[in-house]
C-alpha positions in Angstrom: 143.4 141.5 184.2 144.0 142.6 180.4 142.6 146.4 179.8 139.2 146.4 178.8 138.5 147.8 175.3 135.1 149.8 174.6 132.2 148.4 172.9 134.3 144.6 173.6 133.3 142.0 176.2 136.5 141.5 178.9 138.2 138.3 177.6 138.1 137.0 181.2 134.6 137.2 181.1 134.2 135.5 177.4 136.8 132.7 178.5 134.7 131.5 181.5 131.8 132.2 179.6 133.3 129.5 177.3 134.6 127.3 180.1 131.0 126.9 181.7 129.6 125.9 178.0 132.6 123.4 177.9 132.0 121.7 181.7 128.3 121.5 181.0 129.0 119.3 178.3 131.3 117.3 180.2 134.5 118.6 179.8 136.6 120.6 182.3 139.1 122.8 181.4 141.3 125.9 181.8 140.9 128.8 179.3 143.4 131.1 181.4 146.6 129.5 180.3 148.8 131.2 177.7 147.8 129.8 174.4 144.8 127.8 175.3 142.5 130.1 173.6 142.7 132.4 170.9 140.0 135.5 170.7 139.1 137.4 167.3 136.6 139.8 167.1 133.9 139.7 164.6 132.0 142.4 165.8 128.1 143.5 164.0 127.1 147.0 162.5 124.0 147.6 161.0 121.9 151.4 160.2 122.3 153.8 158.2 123.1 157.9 157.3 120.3 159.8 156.3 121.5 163.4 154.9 119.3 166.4 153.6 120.9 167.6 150.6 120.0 171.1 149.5 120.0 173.0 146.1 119.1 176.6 145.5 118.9 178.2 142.0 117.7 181.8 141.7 116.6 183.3 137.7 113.5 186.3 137.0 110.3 184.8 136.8 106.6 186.1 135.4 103.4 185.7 135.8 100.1 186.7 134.0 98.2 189.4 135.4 98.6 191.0 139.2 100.3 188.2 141.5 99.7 188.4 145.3 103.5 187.5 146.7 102.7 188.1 150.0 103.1 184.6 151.4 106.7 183.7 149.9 109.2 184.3 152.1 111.9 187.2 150.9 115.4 187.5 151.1 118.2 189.6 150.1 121.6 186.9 149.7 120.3 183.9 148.4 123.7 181.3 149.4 123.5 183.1 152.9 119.7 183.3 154.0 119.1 181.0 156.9 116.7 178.5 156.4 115.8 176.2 159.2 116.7 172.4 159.0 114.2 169.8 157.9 112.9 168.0 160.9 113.0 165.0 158.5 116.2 164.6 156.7 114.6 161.9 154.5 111.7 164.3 153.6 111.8 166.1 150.2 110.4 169.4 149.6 110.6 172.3 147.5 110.4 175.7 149.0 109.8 179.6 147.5 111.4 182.5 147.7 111.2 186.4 146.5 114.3 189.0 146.0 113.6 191.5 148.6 112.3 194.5 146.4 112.2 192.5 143.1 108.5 192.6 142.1 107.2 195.0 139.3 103.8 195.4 137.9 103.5 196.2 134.2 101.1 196.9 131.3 101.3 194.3 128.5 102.5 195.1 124.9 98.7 193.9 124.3 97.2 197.0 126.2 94.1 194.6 126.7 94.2 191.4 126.8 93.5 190.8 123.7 96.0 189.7 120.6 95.5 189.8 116.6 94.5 186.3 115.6 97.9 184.6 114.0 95.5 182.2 112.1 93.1 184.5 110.1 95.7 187.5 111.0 92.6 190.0 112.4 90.1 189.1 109.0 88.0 187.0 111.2 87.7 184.8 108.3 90.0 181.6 107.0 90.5 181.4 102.9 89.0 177.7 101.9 88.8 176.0 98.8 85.6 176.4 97.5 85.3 173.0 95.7 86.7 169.6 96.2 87.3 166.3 94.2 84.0 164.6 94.3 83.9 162.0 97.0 81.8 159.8 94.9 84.2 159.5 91.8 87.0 161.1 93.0 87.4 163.4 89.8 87.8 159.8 87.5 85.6 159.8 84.7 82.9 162.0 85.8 81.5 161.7 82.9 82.1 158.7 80.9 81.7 160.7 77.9 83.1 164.2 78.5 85.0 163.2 81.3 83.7 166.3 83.0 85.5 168.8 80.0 82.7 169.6 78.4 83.3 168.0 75.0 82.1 164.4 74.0 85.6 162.8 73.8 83.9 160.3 71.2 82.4 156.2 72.2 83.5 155.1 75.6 86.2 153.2 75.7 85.0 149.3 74.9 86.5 148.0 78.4 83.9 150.8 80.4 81.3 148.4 80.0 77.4 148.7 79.7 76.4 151.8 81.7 72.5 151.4 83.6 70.6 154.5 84.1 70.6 153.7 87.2 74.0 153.9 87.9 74.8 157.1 85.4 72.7 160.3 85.3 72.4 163.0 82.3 75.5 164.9 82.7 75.2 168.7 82.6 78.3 169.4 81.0 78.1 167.7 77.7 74.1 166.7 77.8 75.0 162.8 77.4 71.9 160.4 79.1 72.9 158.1 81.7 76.9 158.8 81.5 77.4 161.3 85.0 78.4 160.7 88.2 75.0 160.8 90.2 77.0 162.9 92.9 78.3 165.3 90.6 76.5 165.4 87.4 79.7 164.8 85.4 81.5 168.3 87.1 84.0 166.1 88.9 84.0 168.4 92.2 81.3 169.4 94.2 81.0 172.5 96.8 82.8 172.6 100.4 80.5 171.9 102.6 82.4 174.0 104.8 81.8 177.3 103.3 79.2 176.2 100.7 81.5 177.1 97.8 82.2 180.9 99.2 85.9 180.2 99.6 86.1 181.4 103.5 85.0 180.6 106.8 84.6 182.1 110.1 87.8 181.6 111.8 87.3 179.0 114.2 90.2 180.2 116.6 89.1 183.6 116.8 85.0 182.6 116.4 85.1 185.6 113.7 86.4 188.0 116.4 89.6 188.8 114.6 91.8 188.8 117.9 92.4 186.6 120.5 93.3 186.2 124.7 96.9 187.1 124.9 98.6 184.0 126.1 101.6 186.0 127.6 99.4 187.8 129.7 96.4 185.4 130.2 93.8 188.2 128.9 94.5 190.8 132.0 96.7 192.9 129.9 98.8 193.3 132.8 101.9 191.3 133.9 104.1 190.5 137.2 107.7 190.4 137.6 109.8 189.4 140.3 113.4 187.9 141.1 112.7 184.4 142.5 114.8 181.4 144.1 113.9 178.1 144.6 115.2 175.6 147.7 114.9 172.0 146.8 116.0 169.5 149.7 116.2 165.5 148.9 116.8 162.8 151.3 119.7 160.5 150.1 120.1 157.2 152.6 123.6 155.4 153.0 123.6 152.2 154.6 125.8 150.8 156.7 126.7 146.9 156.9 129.9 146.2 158.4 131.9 144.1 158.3 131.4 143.0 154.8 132.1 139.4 155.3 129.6 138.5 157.5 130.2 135.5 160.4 128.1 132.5 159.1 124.5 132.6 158.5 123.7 130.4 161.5 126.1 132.5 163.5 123.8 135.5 162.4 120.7 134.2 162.8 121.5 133.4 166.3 123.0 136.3 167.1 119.9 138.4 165.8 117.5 136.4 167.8 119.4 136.0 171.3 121.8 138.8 170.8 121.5 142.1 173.3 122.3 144.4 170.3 122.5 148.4 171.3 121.0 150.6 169.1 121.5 154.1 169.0 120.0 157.3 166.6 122.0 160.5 166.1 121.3 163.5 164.9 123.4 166.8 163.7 126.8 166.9 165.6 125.8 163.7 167.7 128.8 161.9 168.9 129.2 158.3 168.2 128.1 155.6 170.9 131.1 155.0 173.2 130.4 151.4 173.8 130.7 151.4 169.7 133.8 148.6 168.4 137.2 150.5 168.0 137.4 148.9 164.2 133.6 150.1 163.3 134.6 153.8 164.8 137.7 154.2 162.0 135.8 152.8 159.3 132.7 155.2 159.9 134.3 158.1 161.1 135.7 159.3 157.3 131.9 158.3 156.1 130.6 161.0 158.2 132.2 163.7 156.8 129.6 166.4 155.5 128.8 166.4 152.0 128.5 169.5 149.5 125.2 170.7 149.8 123.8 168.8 153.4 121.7 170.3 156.0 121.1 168.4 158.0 121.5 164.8 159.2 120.5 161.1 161.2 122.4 158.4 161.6 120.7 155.2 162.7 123.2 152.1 164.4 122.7 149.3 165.5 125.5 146.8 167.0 126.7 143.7 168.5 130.2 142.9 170.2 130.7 139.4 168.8 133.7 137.2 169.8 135.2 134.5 167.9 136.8 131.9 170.3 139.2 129.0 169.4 140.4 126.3 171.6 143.2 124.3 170.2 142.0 121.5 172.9 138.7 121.4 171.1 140.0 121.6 167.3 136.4 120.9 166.1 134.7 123.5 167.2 134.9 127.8 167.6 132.7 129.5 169.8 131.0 132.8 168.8 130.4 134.6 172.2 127.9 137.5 172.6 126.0 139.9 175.0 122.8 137.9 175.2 119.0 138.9 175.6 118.4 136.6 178.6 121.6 135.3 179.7 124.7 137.6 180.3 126.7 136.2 177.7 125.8 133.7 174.9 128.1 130.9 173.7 127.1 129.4 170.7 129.5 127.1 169.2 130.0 126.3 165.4 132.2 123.9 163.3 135.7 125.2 162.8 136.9 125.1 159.2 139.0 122.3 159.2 135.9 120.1 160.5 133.8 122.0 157.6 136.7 120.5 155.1 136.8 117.1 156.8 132.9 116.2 156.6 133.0 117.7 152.8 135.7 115.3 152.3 134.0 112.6 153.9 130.4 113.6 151.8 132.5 113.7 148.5 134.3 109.9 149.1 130.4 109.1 149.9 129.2 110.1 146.6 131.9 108.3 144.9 131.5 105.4 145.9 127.9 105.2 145.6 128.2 106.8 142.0 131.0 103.4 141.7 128.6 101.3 143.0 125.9 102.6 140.1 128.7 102.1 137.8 129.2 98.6 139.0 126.1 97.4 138.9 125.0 98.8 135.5 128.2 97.0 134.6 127.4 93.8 135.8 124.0 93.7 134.1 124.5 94.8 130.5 
């Protein structure tokens, strides 16, 4: 008997399992010979490495007023203070830490809290333009006369037309009836409304105070200092699909429905299944080799020993062989590629001569 290799089916065991699928069908024969079968493997691997990658950055940091740092854990070598693993490798979090010794309380440059107001700088009253452009003529022709100087500037011109007391008041610069601006009386501006024509108001950011909270210090007058790190850990997922070129899709679906796949979860330092395919072990192996920065880790596997069987006696057919769900081992047999070409052949001579036909018969009755 030929040596067994791990995470494989024995081939005596797939050959009579092919044998029984061939005499219940009608036709006896002997697998056992040499050259009256040929056995690839084709084996299935599914999951997936999930690896806790870690960052720490360390820089001063400050705070407004006096800071309770009580609860943050301390440390004195940031790259070589122990932290434990996530118990998640997929989680993400952020952790806190202090310099052992680092914090310092400290009296603001404000003294109190408080700050000269940067808008009104301390007069606790804004400058403002004591009179505006009239709203109503917008400084144009106040007067249709004067035009708000003062001094009759002679007729209006002949394309002002007719002027209605109604819409023109006496103007109280040059004493003409009916030619001012209702709003303005023929002045042209009118008075702030903001500070009635007094040229300042209260500060609004200050409310006439002349000083302000101190941002920097949040109005305590005091400030908090400390040396701080910060731990960020991310989950970053790998999958794993191998082979790449997959067995047929109604090889795989009947392999993921009757198939007895073994499934396995690893964490940190586990050791790969030993029932896993010799060709899936190299091509993982270099995939788990720790990355910069990983804490921890859990690998996820799931796979199927999966046989591909041909029998030169039986040139139309292969035989994908399996561990099976309910029977020992599953046989489940599927065109071999030169049958595949053959009825594609066959299907394309079809449609020609049905597409000659058409032809023909369009032909014919022109």
């Amino acid at each position: 008997m030929a040596e067994v290799t791990p995470g494989r089916l024995p081939d005596d065991d797939i050959l009579r399992a092919v044998e029984l699928h061939l005499s219940g069908r009608g036709t006896q024969t002997s697998l056992s010979a040499p050259g009256a079968a040929r056995i690839t493997w084709h084996s299935i691997l599914d999951g997936e490495v999930v690896r806790s990658l870690e960052t720490r950055s360390e820089a001063p940091r400050e705070k407004p007023g006096r800071v309770d740092l009580s609860d943050l854990p301390e440390y004195t070598d940031l790259a070589g203070h122990d932290i434990p693993p996530p118990s998640d490798p997929a989680a993400r979090e952020t952790l806190e830490l202090v310099r052992r010794g680092s914090v310092r309380q400290r009296t603001c440059a404000c003294g109190n809290g408080r700050w000269r107001c940067q808008l009104c700088q301390g007069s606790k009253r804004r400058r403002c333009e004591p009179t505006r452009p009239c709203t109503a003529c917008s400084g144009t022709d106040p007067c249709v006369r004067c035009h708000g100087t003062g001094r009759p500037q002679g007729r209006p011109p002949a394309n002002r037309g007719a002027r209605t007391s109604d819409e023109r008041v006496d103007c109280v610069r040059c004493d003409k009836p009916a030619a001012a601006c209702p709003a303005c009386l023929g002045r042209g501006t009118a008075k702030c409304p903001d500070c009635a024509g007094k040229g300042s108001v209260t500060c609004e950011d200050c409310g006439g105070k002349g000083t302000v909270e101190h941002a920097a210090c949040g109005g305590t007058g005091s400030l908090t200092t400390w040396t701080g790190a910060v731990v960020e850990r991310r989950g970053d997922k790998e999958p794993v699909r191998m082979p790449e070129q997959r067995p047929p899709v109604l090889v795989r679906q009947r392999a993921e429905g009757a198939g007895r796949w073994a499934e396995a979860v690893l964490d940190e330092g586990g050791k790969l299944p030993a029932d896993l395919d010799p060709a899936h072990v190299a091509a993982l192996t270099p995939r788990l080799a720790r990355r910069d920065g990983e804490v921890a880790r859990r690998v996820v596997l799931r796979h199927l020993p999966l046989a591909r069987v041909e029998v030169p006696a039986d040139p139309d057919r292969v035989f994908y062989v399996f561990p099976g769900r309910t029977a020992e081992i599953e046989v489940f047999p599927y065109l071999s590629p030169q049958r595949i070409r053959h009825v594609l052949t066959l299907g394309s001579a079809a449609v020609g001569l049905v597409l000659l036909g058409l032809f023909l018969v369009l032909t014919l009755t022109r």
